[in-house]
Backbone as CSV, one residue per row, in Angstrom:
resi,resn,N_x,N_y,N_z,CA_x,CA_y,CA_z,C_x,C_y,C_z
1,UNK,32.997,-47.718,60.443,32.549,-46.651,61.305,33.772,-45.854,61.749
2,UNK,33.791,-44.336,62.100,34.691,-43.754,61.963,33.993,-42.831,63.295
3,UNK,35.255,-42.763,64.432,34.685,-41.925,65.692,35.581,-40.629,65.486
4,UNK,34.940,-39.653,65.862,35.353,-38.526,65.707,35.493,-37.671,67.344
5,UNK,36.553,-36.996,67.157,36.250,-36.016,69.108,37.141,-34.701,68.568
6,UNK,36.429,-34.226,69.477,36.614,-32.322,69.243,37.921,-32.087,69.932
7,UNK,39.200,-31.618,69.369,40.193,-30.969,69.871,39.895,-30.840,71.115
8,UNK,40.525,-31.140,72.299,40.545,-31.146,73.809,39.070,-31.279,74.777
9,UNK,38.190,-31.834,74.109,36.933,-32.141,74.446,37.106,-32.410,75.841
10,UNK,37.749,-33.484,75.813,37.732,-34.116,77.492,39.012,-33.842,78.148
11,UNK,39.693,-32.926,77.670,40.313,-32.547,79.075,40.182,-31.863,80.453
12,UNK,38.732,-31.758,80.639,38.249,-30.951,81.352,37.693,-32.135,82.558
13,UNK,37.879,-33.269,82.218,38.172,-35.050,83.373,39.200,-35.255,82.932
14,UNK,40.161,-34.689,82.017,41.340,-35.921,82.085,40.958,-37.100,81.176
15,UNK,40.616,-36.971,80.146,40.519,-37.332,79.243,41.709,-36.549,77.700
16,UNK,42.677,-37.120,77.327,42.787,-36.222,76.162,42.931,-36.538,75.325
17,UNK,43.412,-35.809,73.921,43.416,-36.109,72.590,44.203,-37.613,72.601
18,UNK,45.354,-37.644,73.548,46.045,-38.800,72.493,45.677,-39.929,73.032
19,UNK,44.549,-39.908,74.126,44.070,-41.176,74.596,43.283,-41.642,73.713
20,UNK,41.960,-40.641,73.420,41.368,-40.923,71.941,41.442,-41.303,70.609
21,UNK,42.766,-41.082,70.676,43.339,-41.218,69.340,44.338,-42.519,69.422
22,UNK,44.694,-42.889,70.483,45.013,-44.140,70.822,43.553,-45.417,70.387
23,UNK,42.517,-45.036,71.168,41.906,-45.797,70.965,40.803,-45.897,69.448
24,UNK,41.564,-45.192,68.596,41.054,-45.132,67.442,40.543,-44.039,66.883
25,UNK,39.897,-42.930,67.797,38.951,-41.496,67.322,40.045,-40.567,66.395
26,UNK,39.378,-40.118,65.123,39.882,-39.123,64.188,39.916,-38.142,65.135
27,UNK,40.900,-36.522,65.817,40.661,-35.678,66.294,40.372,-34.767,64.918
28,UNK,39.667,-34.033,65.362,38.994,-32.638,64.245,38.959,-31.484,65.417
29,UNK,39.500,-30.390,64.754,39.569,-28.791,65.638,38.244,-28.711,66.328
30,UNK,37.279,-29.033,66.024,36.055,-28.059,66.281,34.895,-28.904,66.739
31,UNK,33.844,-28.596,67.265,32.839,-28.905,67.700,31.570,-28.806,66.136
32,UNK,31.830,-27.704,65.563,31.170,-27.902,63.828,31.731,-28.570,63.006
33,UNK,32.943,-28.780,63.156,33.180,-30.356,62.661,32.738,-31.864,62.699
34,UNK,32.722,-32.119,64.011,32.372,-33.118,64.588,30.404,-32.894,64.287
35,UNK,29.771,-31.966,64.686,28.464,-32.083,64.408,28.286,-32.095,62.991
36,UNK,28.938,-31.073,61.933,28.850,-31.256,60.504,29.266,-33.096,59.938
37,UNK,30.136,-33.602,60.343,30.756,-34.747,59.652,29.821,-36.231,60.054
38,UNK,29.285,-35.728,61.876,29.110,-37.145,62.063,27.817,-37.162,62.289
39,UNK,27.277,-38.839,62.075,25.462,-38.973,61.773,25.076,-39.130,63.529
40,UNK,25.784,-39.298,64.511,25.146,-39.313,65.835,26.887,-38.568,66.786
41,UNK,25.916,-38.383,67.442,26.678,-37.046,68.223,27.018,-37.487,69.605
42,UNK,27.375,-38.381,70.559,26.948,-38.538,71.801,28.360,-37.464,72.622
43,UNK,27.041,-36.686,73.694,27.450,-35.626,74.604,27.430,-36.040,75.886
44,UNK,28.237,-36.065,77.029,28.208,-36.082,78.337,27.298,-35.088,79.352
45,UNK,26.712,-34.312,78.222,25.985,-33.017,78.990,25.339,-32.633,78.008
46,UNK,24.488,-31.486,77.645,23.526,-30.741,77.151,24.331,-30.539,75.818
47,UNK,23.165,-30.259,74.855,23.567,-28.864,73.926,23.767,-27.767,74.080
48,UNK,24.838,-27.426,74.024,25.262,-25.806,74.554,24.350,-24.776,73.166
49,UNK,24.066,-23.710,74.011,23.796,-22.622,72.650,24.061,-22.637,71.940
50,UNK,25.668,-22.655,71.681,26.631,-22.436,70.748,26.827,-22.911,69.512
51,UNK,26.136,-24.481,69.979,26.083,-25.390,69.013,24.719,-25.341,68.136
52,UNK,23.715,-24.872,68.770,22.488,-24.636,68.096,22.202,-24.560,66.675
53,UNK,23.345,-23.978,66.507,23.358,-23.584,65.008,24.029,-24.840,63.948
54,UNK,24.390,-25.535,64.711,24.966,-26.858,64.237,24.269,-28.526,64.063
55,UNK,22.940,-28.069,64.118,22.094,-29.101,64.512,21.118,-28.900,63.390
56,UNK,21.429,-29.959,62.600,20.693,-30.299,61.294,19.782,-31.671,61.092
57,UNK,18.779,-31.488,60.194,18.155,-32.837,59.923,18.855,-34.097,59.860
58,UNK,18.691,-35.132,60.520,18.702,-36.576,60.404,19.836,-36.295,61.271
59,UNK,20.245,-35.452,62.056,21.443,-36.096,62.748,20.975,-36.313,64.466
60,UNK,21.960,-37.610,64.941,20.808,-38.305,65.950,21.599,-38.001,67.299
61,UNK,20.932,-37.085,68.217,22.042,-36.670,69.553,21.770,-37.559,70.803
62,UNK,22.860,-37.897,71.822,22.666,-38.824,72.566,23.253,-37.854,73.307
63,UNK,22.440,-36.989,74.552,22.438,-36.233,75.217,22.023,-36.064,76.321
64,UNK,22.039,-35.083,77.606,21.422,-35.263,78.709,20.995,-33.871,78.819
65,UNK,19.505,-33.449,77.919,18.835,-32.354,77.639,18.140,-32.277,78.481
66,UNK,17.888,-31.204,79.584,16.908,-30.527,80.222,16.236,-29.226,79.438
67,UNK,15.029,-28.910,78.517,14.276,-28.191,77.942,13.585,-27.404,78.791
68,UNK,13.761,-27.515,79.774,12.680,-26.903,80.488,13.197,-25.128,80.480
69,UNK,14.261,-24.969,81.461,15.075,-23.997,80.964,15.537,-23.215,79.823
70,UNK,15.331,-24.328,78.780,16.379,-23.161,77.670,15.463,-24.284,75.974
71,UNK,14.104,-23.149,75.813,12.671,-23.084,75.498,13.753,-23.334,73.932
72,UNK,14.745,-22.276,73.544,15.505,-22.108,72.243,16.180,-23.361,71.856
73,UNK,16.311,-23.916,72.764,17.507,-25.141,72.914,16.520,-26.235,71.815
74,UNK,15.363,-26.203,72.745,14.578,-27.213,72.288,13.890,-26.982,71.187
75,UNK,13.350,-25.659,70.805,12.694,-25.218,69.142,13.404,-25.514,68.283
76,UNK,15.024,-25.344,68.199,16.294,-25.450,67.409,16.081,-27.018,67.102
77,UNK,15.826,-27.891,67.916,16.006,-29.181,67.741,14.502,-29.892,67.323
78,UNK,13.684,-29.477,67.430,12.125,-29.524,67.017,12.354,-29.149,65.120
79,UNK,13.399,-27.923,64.823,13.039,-27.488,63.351,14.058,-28.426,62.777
80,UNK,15.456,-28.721,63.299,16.564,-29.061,62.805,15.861,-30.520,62.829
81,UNK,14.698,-31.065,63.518,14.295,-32.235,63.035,15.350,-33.668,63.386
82,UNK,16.147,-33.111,64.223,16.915,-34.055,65.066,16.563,-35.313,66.046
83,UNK,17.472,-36.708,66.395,16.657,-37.633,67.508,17.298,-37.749,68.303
């Protein structure tokens, strides 16, 4: 198994790259990296918009989604056929 984290993901707690990478995680530039490469995704917060477009079949998100608000968020993830 191979953990992956997005260029400066968590420096926003104080978390950073070379702690991650201490404890084993591949760093990759990008956030479409990390959703393109890996089969489960786990997020501290929502799917941002941004990523919408990055959300493909069989890949499995461990997230803290509120749908109620953001109707797109959740169709995107209904077609992309995501868990």
């Amino acid at each position: 198994m191979e953990a992956l984290h997005g260029e400066e993901a968590g420096e926003g707690i104080g978390a950073f790259d070379a702690d991650y990478a201490e404890a084993g995680a591949t760093i990759v530039p990008n956030a479409a990296e990390v959703f393109g490469k890996a089969d489960l995704v786990v997020k501290v917060k929502e799917i941002y918009p941004q990523e919408v477009g990055l959300l493909r079949p069989g890949l499995i998100t461990f997230c803290f989604q509120h749908f109620a608000p953001a109707p797109r968020i959740l169709q995107a993830c209904l077609d992309a056929r995501i868990t």
